[in-house]
N, C-alpha and C positions, 0 to 999 in steps of 0.2 A: 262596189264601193270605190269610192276617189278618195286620194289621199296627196298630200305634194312630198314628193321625195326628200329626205331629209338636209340632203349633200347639197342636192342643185335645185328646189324648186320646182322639179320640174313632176307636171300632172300626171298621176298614173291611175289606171282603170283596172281594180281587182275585181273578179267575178265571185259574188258571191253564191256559198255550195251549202247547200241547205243538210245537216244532219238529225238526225236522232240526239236527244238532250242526252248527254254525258254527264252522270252524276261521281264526281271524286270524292274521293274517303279518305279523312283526314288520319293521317300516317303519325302522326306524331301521338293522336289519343289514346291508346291504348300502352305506348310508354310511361305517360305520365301517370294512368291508372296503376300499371305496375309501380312506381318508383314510390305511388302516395303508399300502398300496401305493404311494400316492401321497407320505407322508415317505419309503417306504423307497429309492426313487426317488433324490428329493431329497438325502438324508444320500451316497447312492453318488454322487452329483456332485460333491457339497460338499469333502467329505472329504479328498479327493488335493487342494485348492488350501489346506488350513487352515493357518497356519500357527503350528505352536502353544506357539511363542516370543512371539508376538506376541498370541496370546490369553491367555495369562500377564501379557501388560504392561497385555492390556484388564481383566482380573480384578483387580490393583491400584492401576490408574489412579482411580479412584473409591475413596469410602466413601462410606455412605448410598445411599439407592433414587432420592433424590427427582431427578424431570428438570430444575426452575429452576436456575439457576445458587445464586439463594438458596439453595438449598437442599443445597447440594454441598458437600464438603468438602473440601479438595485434601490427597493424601495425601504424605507425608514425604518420599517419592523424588522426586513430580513439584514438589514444593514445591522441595525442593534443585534440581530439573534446570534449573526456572524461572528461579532465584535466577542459578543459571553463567551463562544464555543470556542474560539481562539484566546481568550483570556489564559490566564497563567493554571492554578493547579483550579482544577472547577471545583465551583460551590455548591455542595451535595445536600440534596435534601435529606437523603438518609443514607444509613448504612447498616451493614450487617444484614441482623435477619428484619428489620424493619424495609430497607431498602429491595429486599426481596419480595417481601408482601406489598409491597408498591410498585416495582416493575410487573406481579406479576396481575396485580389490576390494571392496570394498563391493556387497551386492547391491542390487537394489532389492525393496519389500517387494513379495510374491505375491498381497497380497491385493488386490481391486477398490480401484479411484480412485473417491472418491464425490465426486461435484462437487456445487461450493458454488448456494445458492438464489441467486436474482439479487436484485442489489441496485438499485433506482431513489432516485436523490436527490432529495428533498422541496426542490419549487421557492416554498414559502412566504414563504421571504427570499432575493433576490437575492444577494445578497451576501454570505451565507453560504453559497449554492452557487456562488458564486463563489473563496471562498478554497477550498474544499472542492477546485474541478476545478483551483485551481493549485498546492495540495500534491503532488497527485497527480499533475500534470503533471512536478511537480520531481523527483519521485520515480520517475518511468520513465525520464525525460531521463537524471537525474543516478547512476541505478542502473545501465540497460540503453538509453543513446541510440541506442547502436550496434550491439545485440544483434539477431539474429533478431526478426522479428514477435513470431511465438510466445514467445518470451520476454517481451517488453516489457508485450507481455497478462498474462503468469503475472506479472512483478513486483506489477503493481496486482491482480491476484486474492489476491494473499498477505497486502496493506495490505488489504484490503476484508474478506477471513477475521479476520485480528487484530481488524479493529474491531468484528468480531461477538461477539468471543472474550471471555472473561470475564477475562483473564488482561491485557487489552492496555485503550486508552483508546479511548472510543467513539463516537469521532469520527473525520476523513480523517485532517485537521492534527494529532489527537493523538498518532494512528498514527507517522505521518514525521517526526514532531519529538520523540517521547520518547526522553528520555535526551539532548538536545540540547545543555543546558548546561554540560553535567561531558561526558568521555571516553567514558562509557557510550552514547553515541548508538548505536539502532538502525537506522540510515541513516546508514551513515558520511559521505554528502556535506552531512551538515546540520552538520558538526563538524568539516569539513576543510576550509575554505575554499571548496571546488566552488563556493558560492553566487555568490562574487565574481568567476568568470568568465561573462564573456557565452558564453552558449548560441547553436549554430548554429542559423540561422533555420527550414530546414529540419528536422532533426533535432529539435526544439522544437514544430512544427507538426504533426509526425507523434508523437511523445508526447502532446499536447493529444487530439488524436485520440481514442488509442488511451485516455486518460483519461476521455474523455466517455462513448467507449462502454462504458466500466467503469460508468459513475455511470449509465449508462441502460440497465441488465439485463444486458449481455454477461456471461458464465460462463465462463471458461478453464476446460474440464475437465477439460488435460491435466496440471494442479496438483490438482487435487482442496481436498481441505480445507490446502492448504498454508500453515504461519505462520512455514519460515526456510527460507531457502537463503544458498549461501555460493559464491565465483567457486573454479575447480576447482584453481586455483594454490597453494589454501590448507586446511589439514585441522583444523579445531576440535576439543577436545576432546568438544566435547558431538554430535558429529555421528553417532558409532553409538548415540548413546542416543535417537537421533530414529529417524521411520520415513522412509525414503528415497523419495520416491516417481519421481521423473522426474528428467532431465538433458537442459537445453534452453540449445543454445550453451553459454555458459562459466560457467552457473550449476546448478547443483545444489539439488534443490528439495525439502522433508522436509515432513512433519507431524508432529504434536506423538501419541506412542506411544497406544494400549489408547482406551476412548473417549472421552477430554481430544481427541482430533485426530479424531473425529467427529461428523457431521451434528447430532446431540446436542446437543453442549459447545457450539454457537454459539447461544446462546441468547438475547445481549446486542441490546435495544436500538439505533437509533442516538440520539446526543445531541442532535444538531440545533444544536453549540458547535461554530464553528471559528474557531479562533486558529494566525494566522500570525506566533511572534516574532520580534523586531527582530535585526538581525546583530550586534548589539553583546553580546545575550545569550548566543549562542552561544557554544561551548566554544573552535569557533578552534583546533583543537589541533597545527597544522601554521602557525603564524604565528611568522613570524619563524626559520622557517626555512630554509636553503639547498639548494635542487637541484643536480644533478649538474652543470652549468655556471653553480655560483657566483652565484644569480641566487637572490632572496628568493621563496619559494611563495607565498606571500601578504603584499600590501602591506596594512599598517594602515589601513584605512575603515572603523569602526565604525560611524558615521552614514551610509556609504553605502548606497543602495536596491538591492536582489538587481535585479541585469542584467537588462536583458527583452531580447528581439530587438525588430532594426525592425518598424517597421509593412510588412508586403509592400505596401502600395496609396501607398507612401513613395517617388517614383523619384528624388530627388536623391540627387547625388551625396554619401558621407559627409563632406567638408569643405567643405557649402555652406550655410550657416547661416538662409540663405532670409530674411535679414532679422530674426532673432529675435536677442536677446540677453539674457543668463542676468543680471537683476539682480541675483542674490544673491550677487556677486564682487564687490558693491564699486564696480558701475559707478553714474555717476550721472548723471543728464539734466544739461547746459550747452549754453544760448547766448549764442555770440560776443554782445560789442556792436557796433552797425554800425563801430564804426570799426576794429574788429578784421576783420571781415569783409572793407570794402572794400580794407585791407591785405592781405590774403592774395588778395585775386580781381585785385589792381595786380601781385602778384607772380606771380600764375601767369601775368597776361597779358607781363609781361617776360621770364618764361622761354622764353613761344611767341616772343616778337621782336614783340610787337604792337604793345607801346608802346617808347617808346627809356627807358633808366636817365635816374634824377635826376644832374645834372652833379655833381660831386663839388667840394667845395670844396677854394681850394689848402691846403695846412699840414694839414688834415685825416687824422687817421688813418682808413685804411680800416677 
């Protein structure tokens, strides 16, 4: 065969060499015969668990492609649904044992729980991981002190999903304290006075706990991406517009519907800002009013300091003052002059009978 060189032009004479026909076999066909088998597989699995009310709320939950939060748009319905769930005290559809016969027809959603990534708190500043573990301590105490384990855990997986959440503040303390100052608290105990009672020492010690091991990777799975639950005595409006996932003890646990309440949508930074506000800030919304035996829910302490427990390593007794005294009452350091002194050490020793009284003179009023 003659061909012209490609560079130069120039004619070249290749011999050609006669072979045996070569038949090649196409390398890729039996990939794609697996991969069709292998979706078809997959889709026969899938299929009986979808559910596809719930895929309808994933296809609206979004506008736009992009993954950042920046970059999202939040659509009209979950814009409204946000707006209700952050509203001031929610509007309950029912209560009592009605509210119970109606959470508990409610299903829960069929699809998988995707648990949240672990969160570890950035020990750069003390003392920001420190108001950080006692937000969150307040917030299991004062949410679920007495609730199952497993509950007490999902409380703080739910504040630790919010913080992730683009929707919430992203911080611990911004978490448990929004909405704090007005009615709208999302922690009803940050607005109801709870703060002004002393916490059981106990029950305190084991929230701390269960707080740390939140702030050092623990995962409650059994919440999955959850950002609300509600105690079972009570039926929000906004509760079948969420996805139901768990009920653990006397709480009822949702995530936010389509993929706003998945792996996704947590997108958010943490702040590395924690502020813990003063009680006086607080909304207070239960002050100055009367419980069932006549007795005020809350005394006015604005300036008082949110109760801590004792110290455990503390063995006196509570009315032993161990010699300390509180100078900011008012009290003020005096001493006697000696002749005040030796008056009072002449009377004690006449009270013993030590010494005998001064004779008393006649005409003299006693």
């Amino acid at each position: 065969m003659m061909h012209d060189f490609p560079d130069t032009g120039e004619l070249i004479i290749v011999e050609r060499v006669e072979h045996e026909p070569v038949y090649t076999r196409n390398s890729t066909l039996p990939w794609v015969i697996a991969a069709l088998v292998g979706f078809g597989l997959l889709f026969a699995t899938i299929i009986p668990r979808v559910d596809f009310a719930e895929m309808g709320e994933m296809a609206r939950a979004w506008t736009g492609s992009g993954q950042g939060s920046e970059t999202k748009k939040l659509a009209p319905e979950m814009q409204a649904l946000l707006n209700e769930t952050l509203a001031g005290k929610p509007a309950l559809a029912e209560e009592g044992t009605a509210a119970e016969q109606l959470n508990e027809a409610m299903p829960l959603s069929t699809l998988p729980v995707e648990a949240a990534r672990p969160f570890v708190m950035p020990y750069d500043s003390i003392p920001i991981a420190d108001r950080a573990l006692r937000c969150l301590t307040q917030a299991v105490y004062y949410e679920a002190g007495f609730e199952p384990m497993e509950g007490r855990h999902a409380v703080a997986q739910v504040i630790l999903n919010r913080m992730r959440h683009p929707a919430y503040p992203n911080s611990v303390c911004g978490v448990v304290y929004q909405g704090s100052s007005r009615p709208g608290c999302q922690f009803s105990f940050t607005c109801d006075g709870s703060l002004y009672r002393a916490p059981d020492p106990k029950a305190w010690a084991v929230a701390r706990d269960v707080a740390q091991q939140a702030l050092s990777g623990k995962v409650t799975s059994a919440v999955g991406m959850a950002t609300h639950y509600h105690a079972n005595y009570v039926s929000p409006y906004w509760a079948p517009k969420l996805t139901k996932i768990n009920k653990i003890g006397a709480h009822i646990f949702y995530r936010w519907p389509g993929n706003w309440g998945r792996p996704g949508a947590f997108t958010d930074g943490y702040s590395g800002k924690e502020f813990i506000p003063a009680l006086s800030s607080l909304a207070n919304i239960n002050a100055g009013k009367l419980g069932m035996d006549g007795e005020e829910l809350l005394e006015e302490a604005a300036t008082a300091p949110a109760a801590l427990p004792p110290d455990p390593t503390d063995r006196r007794a509570e009315n032993d003052l161990g010699g300390r005294m509180d100078v900011s009452k008012g009290w003020k350091l005096t001493i006697p002059s000696p002749t005040e002194s030796r008056g009072a050490y002449e009377r004690a020793q006449m009270s013993q009978g030590t010494i005998a009284a001064p004779a008393t003179v006649a005409g003299a009023t006693p």
